[in-house]
C-alpha positions in Angstrom: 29.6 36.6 26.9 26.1 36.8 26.0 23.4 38.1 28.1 20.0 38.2 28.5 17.2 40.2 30.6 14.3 40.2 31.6 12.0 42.5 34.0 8.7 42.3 35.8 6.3 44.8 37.2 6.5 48.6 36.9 7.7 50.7 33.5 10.5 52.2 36.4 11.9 48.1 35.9 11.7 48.0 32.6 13.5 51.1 31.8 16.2 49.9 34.0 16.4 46.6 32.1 17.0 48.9 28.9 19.2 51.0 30.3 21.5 47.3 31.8 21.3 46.3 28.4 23.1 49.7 27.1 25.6 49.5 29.5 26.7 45.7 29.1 26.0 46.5 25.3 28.5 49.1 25.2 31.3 46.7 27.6 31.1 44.5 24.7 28.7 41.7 26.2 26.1 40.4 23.2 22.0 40.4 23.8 20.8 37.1 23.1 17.6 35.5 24.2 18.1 32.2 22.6 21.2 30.8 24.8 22.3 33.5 27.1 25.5 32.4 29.4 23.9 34.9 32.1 20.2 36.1 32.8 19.3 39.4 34.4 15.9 39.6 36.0 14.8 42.8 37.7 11.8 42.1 39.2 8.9 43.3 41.7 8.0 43.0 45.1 4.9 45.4 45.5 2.4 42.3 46.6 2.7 38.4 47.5 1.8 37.8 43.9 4.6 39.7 42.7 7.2 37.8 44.6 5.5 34.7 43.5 6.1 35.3 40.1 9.5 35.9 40.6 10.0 33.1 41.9 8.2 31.3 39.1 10.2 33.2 36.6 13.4 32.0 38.2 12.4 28.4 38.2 10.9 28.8 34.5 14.6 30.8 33.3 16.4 28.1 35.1 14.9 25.5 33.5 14.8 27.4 30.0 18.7 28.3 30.2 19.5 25.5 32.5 23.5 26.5 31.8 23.2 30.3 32.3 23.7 32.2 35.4 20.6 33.9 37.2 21.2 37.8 38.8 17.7 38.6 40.4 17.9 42.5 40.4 15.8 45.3 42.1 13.3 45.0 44.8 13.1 41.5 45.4 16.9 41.2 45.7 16.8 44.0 48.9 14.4 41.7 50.4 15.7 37.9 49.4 18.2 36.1 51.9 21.4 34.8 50.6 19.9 31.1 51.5 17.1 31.6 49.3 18.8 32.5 46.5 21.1 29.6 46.9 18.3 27.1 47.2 16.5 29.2 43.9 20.2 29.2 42.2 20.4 32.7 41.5 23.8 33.5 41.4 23.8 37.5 42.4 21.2 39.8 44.3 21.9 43.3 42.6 19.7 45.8 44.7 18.4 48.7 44.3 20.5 52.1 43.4 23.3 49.5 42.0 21.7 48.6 39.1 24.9 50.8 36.5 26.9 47.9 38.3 25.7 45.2 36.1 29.0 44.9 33.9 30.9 44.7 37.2 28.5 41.6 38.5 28.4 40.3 34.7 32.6 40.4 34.9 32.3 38.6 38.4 30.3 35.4 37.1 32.5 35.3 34.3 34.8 32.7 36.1 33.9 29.6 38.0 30.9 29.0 40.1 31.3 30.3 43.6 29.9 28.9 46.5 27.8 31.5 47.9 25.5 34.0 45.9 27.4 37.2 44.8 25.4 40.1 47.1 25.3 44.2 46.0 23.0 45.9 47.8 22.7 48.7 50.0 21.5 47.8 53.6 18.5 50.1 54.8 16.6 52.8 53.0 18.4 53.4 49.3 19.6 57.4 49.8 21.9 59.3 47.8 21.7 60.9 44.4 19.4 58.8 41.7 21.8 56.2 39.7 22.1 57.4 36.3 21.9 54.8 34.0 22.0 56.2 31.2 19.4 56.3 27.8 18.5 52.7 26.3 19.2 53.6 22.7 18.2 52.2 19.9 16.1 48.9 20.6 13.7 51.3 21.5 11.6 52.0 18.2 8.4 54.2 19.2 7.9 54.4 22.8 10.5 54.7 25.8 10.0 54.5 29.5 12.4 57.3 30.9 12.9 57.1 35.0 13.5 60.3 36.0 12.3 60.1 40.4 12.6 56.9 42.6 11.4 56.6 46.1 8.8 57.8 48.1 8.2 60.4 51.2 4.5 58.6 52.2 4.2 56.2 54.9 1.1 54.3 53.4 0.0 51.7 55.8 -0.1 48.6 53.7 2.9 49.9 51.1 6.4 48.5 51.1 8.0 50.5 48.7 9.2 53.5 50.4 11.6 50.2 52.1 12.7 48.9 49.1 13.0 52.6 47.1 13.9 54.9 49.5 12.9 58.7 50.4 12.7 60.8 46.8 15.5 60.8 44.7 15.2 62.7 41.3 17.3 63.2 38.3 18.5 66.4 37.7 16.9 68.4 34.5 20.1 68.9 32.1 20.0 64.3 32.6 16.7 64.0 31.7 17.0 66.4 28.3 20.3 65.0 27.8 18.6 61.1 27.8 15.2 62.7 25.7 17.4 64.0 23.4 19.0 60.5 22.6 15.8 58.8 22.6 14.0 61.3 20.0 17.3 60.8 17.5 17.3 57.2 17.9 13.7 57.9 16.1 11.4 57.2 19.2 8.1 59.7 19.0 6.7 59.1 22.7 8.3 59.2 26.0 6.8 58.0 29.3 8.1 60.1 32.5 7.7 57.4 35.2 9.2 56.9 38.6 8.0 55.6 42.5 6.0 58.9 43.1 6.4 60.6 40.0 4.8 63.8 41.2 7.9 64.1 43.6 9.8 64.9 41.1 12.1 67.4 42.0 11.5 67.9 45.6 15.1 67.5 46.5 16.3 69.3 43.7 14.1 72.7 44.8 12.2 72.2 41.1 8.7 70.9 40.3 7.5 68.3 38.0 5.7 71.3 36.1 9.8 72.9 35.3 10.9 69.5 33.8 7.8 69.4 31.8 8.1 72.8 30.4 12.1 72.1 29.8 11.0 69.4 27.6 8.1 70.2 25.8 9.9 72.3 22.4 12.6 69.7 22.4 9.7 67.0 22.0 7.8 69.2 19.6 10.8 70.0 17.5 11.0 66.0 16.5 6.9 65.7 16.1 7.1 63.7 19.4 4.5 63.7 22.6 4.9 63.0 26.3 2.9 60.9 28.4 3.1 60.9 32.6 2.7 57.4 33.8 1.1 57.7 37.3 0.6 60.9 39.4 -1.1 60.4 42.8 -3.7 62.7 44.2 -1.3 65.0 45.6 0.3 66.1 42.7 -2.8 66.9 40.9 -2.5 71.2 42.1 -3.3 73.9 39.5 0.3 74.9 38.6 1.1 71.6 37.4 -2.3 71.1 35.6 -2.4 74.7 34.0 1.2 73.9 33.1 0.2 70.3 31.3 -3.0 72.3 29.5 -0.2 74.5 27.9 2.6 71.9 26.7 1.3 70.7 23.4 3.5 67.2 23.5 1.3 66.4 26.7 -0.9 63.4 26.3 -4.3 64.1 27.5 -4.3 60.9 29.9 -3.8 60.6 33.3 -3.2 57.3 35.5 -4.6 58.6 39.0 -3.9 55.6 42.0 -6.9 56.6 43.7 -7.1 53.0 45.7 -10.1 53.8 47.2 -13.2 56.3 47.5 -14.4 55.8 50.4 -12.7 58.4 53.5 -12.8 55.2 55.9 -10.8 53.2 54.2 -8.2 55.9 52.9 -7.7 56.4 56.5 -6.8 53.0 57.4 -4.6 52.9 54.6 -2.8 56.4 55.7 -3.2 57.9 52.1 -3.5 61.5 53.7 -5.9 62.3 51.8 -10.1 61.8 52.2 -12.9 61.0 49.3 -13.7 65.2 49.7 -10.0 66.1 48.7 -10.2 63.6 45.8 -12.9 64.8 44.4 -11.9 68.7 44.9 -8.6 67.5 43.1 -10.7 65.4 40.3 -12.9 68.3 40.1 -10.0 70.5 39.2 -8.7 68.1 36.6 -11.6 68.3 34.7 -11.8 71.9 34.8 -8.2 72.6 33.6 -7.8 69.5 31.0 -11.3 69.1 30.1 -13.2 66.2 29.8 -12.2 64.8 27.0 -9.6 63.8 28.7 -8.7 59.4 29.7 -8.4 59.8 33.4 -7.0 55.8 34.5 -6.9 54.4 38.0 -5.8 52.4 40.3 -8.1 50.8 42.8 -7.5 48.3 45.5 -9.8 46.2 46.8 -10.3 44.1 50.0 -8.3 46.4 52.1 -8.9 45.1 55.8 -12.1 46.8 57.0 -13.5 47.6 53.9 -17.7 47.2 53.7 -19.8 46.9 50.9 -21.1 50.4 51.5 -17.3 51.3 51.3 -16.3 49.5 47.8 -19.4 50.8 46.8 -18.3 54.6 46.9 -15.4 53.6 45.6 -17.4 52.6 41.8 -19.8 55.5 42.4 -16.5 57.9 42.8 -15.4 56.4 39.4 -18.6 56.6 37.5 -18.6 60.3 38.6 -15.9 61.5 37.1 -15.6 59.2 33.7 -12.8 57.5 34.7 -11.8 55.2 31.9 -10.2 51.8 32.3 -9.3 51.1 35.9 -6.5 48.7 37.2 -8.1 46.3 39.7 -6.4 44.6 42.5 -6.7 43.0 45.7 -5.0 44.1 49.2 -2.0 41.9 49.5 -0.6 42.1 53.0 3.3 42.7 53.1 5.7 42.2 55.8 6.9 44.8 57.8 4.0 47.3 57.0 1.0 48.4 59.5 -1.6 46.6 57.7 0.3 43.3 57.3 -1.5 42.1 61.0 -5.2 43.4 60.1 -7.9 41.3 60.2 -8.0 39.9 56.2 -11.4 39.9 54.6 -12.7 36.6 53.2 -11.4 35.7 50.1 -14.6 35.2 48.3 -16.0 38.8 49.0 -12.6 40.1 47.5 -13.2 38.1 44.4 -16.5 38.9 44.3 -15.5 42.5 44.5 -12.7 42.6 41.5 -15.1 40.9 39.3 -17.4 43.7 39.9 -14.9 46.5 39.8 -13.9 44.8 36.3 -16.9 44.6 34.9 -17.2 48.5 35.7 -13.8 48.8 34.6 -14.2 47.4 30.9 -18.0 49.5 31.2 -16.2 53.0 31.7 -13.3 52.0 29.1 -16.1 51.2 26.4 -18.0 54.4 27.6 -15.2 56.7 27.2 -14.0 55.5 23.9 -17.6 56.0 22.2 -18.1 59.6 23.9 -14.9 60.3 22.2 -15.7 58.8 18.8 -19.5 61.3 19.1 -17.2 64.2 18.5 -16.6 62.8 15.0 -12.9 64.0 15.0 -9.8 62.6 13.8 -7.3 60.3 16.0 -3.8 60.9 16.3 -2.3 57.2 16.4 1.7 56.2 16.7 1.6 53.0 15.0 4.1 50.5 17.3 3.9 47.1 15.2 1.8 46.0 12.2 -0.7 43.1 12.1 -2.8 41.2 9.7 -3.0 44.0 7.2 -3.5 46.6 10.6 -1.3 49.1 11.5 -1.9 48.7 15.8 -0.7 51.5 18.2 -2.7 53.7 21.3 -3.3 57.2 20.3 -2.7 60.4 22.5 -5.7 59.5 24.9 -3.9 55.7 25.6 -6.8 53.9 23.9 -5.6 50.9 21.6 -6.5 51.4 18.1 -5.7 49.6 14.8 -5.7 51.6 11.5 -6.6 49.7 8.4 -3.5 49.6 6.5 0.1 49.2 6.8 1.5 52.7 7.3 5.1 52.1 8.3 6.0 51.6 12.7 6.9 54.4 14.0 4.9 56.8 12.2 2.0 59.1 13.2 -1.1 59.0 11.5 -4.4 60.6 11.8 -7.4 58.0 11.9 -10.8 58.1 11.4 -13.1 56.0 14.1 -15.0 52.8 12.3 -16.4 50.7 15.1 -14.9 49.6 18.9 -14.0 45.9 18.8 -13.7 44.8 23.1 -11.6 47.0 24.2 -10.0 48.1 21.0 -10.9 51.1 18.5 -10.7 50.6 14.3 -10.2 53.4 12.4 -9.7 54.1 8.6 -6.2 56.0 7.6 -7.2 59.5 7.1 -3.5 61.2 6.7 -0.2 61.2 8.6 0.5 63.6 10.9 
């Protein structure tokens, strides 16, 4: 039988695409894109325009593989009813924390077409150990996504994944080297540490995020490879994990901060438990452990119900102040079943108004950063991921695109030398590998 998937939204989905594919791999289903006889698609359910373009996607794969079967996996399957999926002809909802069962629901729609939509998924919050999924081998070739927490302990007032994810889940150390260590022999030189709340790592386990990132930083060094965190929020941001990150040389100096908003007003109507004064104490400290060279990202929502002009305004002023690089942009998108789902909205042409601007400042700060970077005249270490029109294209440590004039082999590491910023992207002459 041959399968196909497909995921949307975070890097947790698409590491548990990779990981699907393993398994059906390995229960001797083939991968094939071109005419699949079944179609995974894990997708996302974090705003309306999420769940929209699942819904797209499924029309669009239905019409693409109009003789496959459709399993819609992940958050949008804990939420879909069976009649929608009927009228949207997905075959199977696969939920969350039952995504290893995905050669069981592939063996299911083997036979003939049933009647009603095929349904595994846990009722309530997701709880129990993390599912292990297991590594996604080989296809991987530079980079891979490794899951390693799930759910989330924060009530946030307009958030509707700690419903869909569950309370903290994490994956215990000896998995996590064990999954690393296959990676890093299948050749692949960076692994991302994501998850719901990755800075909850290992508060059910009675460890820290700091332990699993000392456990794995010789192993990484040993192959030449680095580590990158994919989101932490403010919370996790304390000196023993920071101090710990200045002294693991396969860290990545980049961190993706959700700040959502700078202004103490607004953070209280979204119930971040935190205010702008304990954002910037915890930015402040940042800077003064990891230094300021290094690409601090965010996350910013705008339009939240409430918020003024003075408020977005504190909100660019907070990332001007600290040299936040390039900054993900969105607006509030009201959820079901969370507190801010019945606030007042704001009008829709003051919230597009307001993401063009924090754009604008986003691309601003991106440039800004790259340039104060290039001043120091040093040399850039860049993992080349695919090669292009005589370029060798990759990010280096800080996560700033860069192409290398050359072809220098994917999967290598070489050392460039800055030539000019085109947009959003840095050229650089081949100086050495790594």
């Amino acid at each position: 039988m041959r399968v196909h998937l497909v995921h949307l939204g975070c890097r947790s989905n698409l590491y548990e695409v990779e990981a699907m594919a393993s398994l059906l791999e390995r229960a001797g289903f083939h991968l094939d894109s071109a005419s699949p006889d079944l179609v995974f698609l894990n997708g996302c359910s974090v705003t309306a325009e999420a769940d929209r373009k699942v819904r797209r996607a499924i029309s669009s794969l239905r019409r693409r593989y109009p003789g496959a079967k459709l399993v819609l996996c992940g958050c949008p399957a804990q939420r879909m009813s069976v009649e929608e999926a009927r009228a949207l002809g997905v075959s199977a909802l696969l939920g969350n924390g039952l995504k290893a069962r995905a050669v069981e629901v592939a063996s299911a729609l083997l036979g003939e077409d049933a009647e009603e939509p095929l349904v595994l998924r846990r009722e309530g919050l997701p709880e129990g150990p993390l599912e292990v999924l297991g590594p996604g081998g080989p296809r991987y070739r530079t980079r891979a996504f490794l899951k390693v927490q799930e759910g989330c302990r924060r009530a946030c007032s307009y958030c509707v994944v700690r419903i869909l994810r569950g309370l903290p889940r994490s994956k215990p150390v000896e998995d996590v080297l064990r999954e690393v260590g296959s990676l890093l022999e299948a050749g692949v030189r960076e692994v991302v540490l994501c998850g719901t709340n990755l800075g909850d790592y290992g508060v059910d386990l009675g460890l820290s995020l700091g332990d699993l990132v000392l456990a794995l930083d010789d192993l990484l060094l040993g192959f030449g490879a680095r580590l990158r965190l994919s989101s932490l929020e403010p919370f996790a941001l304390g000196e023993g994990l920071l101090r710990t990150l200045s002294r693991c040389g396969s860290f990545c100096p980049h961190l993706h901060v959700p700040i959502q908003s700078g202004s103490s007003r607004v953070l209280s109507a979204m119930r971040r438990g935190y205010d702008r004064a304990f954002l910037e104490r915890a930015l402040s400290l940042v800077r003064e452990v990891l230094g300021e060279d290094l690409h601090l990202t965010a996350d910013l929502m705008v339009g939240f119900p409430g918020e003024e002009e003075g408020d977005f305004e504190e909100s660019l002023g907070l990332l001007r102040s600290f040299g936040f690089g390039k900054v993900h942009v969105f607006p509030f998108s009201p959820r079901p079943g969370t507190e801010a789902f019945g606030m007042p909205p704001i009008p829709s042409d003051i919230i597009e108004d307001r993401v063009k601007r924090a754009l604008q400042l986003s691309a601003e700060l991106e440039r800004a950063y790259a340039l104060r970077l290039a001043s120091r005249g040093c040399l850039f270490e860049v993992l080349v991921e695919r090669e292009r029109d005589g370029f060798s294209v990759g990010k280096c440590r800080e996560f700033l695109d860069f192409r290398v004039m050359g072809l220098w082999g994917v999967g290598s590491t070489v050392l460039a030398r800055f030539v000019r910023l085109e947009g959003e992207e840095m050229v650089g002459e081949f100086a050495s590998y790594l």
